[in-house]
N, C-alpha and C positions, 0 to 999 in steps of 0.2 A: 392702720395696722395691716400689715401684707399677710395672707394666708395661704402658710406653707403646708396644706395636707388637703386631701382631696374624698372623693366618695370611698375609693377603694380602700381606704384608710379607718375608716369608721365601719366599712364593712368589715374589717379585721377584727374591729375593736368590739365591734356587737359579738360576732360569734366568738371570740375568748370568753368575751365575761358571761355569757347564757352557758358555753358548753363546759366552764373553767379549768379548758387546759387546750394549748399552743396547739398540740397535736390533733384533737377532735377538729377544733377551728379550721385548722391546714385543711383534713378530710371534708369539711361539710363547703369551702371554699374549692375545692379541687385545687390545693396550694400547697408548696413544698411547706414545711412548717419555719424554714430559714425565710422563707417569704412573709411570712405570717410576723414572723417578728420585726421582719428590718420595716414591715409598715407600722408598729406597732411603737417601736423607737422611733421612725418620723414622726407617729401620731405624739408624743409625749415631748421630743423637741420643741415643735411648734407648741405644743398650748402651755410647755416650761412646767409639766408637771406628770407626777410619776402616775400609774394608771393602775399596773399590776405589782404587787408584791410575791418574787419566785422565789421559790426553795423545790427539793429534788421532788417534796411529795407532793405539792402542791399549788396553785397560783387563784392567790386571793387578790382580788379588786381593791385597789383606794378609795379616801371618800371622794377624790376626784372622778375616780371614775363611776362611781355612784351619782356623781351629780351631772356627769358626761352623759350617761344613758338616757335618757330622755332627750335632751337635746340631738345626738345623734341618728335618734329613731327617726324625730323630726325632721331633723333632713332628708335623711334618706327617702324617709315617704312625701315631702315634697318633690323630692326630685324626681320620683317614681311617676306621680301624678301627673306633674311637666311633662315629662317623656311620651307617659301614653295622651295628654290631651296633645301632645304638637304631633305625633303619630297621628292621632282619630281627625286633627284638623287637616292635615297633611291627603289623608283620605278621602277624605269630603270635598278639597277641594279638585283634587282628582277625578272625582267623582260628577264634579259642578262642570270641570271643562269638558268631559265627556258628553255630559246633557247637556250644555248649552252652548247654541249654535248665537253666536255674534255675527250680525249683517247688517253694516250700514250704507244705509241709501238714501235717494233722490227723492222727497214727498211727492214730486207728480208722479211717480211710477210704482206708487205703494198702491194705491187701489187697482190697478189694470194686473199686479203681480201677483202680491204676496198674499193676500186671502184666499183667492186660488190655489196659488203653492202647500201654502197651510194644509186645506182642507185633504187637498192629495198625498200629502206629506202623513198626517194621520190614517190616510185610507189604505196607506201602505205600511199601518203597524209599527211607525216609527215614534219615539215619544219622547222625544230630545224637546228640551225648554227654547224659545229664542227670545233673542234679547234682541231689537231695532236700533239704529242709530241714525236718526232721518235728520242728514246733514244738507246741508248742499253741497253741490260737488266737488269743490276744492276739499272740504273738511270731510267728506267721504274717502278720498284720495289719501288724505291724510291719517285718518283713523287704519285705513288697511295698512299703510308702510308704517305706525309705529306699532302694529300690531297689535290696536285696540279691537278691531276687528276683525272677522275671519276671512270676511271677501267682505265685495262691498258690489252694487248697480249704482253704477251712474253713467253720467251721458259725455265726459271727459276723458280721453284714452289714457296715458300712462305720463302721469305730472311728476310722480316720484323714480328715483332707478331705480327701485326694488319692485317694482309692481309687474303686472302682465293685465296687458287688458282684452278680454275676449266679447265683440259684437256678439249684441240678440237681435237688436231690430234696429231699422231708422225711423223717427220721431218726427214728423214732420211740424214745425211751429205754423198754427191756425188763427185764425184770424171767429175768435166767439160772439156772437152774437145774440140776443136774447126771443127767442119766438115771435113770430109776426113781423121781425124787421126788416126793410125792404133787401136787405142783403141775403135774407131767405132764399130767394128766387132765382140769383145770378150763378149764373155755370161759374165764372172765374172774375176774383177779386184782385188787384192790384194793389199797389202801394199807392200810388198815384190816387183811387180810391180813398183812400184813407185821411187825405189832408184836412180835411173840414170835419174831423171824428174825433169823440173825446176816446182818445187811446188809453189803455191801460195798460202798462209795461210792467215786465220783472225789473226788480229796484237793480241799479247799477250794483257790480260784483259778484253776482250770479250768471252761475253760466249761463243758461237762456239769455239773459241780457247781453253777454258777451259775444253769443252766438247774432243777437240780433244788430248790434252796435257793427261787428265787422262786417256781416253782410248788405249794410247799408252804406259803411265805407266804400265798400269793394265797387258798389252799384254807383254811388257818389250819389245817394239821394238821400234828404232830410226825413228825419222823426218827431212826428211833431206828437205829443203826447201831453196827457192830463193827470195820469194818477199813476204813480209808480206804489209795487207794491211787492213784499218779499213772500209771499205765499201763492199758489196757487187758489187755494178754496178760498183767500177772500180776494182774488180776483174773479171768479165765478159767481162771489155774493153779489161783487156792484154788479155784474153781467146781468144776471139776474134781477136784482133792483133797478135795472134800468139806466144806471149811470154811467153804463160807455160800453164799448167794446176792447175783448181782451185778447193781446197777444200772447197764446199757450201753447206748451208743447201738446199735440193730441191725446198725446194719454192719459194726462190729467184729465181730457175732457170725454173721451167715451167711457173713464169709469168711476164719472161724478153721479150720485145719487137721485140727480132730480134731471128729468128735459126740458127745461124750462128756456132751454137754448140749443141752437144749433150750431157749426161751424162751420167754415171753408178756408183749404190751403189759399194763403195768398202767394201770387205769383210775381216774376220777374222783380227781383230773384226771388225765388222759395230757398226759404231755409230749413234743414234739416238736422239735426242730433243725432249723432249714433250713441243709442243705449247698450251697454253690456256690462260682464261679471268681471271687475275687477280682483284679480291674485295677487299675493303678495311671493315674492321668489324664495324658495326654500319652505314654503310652509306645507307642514304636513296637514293634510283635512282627515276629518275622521269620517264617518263611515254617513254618521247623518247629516255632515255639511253636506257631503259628494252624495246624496239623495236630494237635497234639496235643490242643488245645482242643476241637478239633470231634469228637476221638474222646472224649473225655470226656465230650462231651455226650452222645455216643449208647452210651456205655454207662450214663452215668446215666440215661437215659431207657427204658433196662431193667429198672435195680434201682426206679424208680420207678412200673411198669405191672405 
């Protein structure tokens, strides 16, 4: 059944039969009273039944329209309720993108960062909520150009065309070893070093790993490794347990929680990562992204001096 009459129609129709007469109706609508009827005759079309009964002195209600009224309260106060809830959700959610700040990043560059950032981020009276998205860096990359997130840190320059990628620091990948190991002691490590070591590598598809695959191409020398693994903190755990040594970007490792180890850039070649604040083009930031950004920089430009 197709419904041919609408809100403004039942609002006709409530104020006729409360005020019972065309003309009051018209006045408490701000409506010509020829308005007031031609909704009045659509409203009666559609439902194929008469509403009002006129005469010069008078306009009395049917029982149709006595059994109409209640039903069209109902609606109408539904539809009232709909309106102000998609309003008040409408609000809120305006309200949500304002406070929270979306930043997805790199998990070895959360500890050396964002706690820091934070803490300054409060001390400067700001109280935006954040929300993390600790991807790797392809899926960082990702999250910024489909605008899941606001910016994003990684150690990838610009994979998408819609991005901008602005350097904080370079990264240098180390070579971790666990306290007391004879590699404590040596001014400069090598790759050549490394052949007789149970290595721990970033699992293949990961940047790091990518970074360390081509610069070993590049050099034309083998990697010869024991335990691949997609995190940094449980490469630091077998460090630490004693089951090998790990190749990490540094900053995973000077803002790991325990000393339990120490590291060294391994040389010829040394590999390095540029870490920075990935944009996406055209996005406007709001007032507590561009705070937090600017604290970022300047605590990058600590870890980078």
């Amino acid at each position: 059944m197709r419904i041919n009459y609408d809100f403004s129609d039942l609002e006709a129709f409530l104020a006729v039969k409360e005020t019972g007469s065309f003309h009051l109706a018209a006045e408490r609508l701000n409506l010509s009273q020829s308005a007031i009827t031609r909704r009045i005759q659509k409203l009666e079309i559609a439902l194929d039944s008469v509403l009002f009964e006129r005469t010069t002195r008078e306009v009395k209600p049917t029982l149709a329209a006595k059994r109409l009224q209640a039903r069209a309260e109902a609606i109408l106060e539904d539809a009232r309720e709909t309106a102000l809830a998609m309003r008040d959700e409408s609000v809120a959610f305006k309200h949500q993108r304002n406070a929270v700040v979306t930043v997805a990043v790199i998990p070895t560059v959360v500890g050396l960062l964002l706690p820091k950032a934070i803490k300054m981020f409060r001390q400067e009276g700001y109280g935006a909520r954040f929300r993390f998205l600790d991807h790797n860096a392809n899926a960082v990359a990702e999250a910024v150009a489909k605008g899941e997130a606001d910016f994003g840190i990684c150690s990838i320059p610009e994979l998408e065309p819609n991005t901008q990628f602005e350097p904080l620091f370079d990264d240098p990948i180390v070579l971790v070893f666990p306290t007391g190991h004879p590699f404590e002691n040596r001014e400069t490590i090598t790759w050549n070093d490394l052949s007789d070591q149970d290595l721990i590598v970033p699992a293949r598809g990961t940047g790091n790993r990518l970074l360390i695959d081509e610069a070993m191409a590049r050099a034309r020398l083998p990697l010869f490794w024991s335990y691949e693994v997609r995190r940094s903190s449980t490469a630091l755990g077998l460090v630490e347990a004693g089951t090998g040594l790990a190749l990490l970007p540094r900053s995973a490792v000077i803002a790991a929680p325990t000393s339990s180890f120490g590291y060294a850039p391994v040389l010829n070649p040394s590999i390095v990562r540029p870490v920075g604040i990935l944009g996406r083009t055209g996005h406007n930031a709001t007032a507590s992204e561009e705070a937090f950004k600017r604290i970022i920089r300047t605590i990058a430009g600590e870890v980078s001096t």
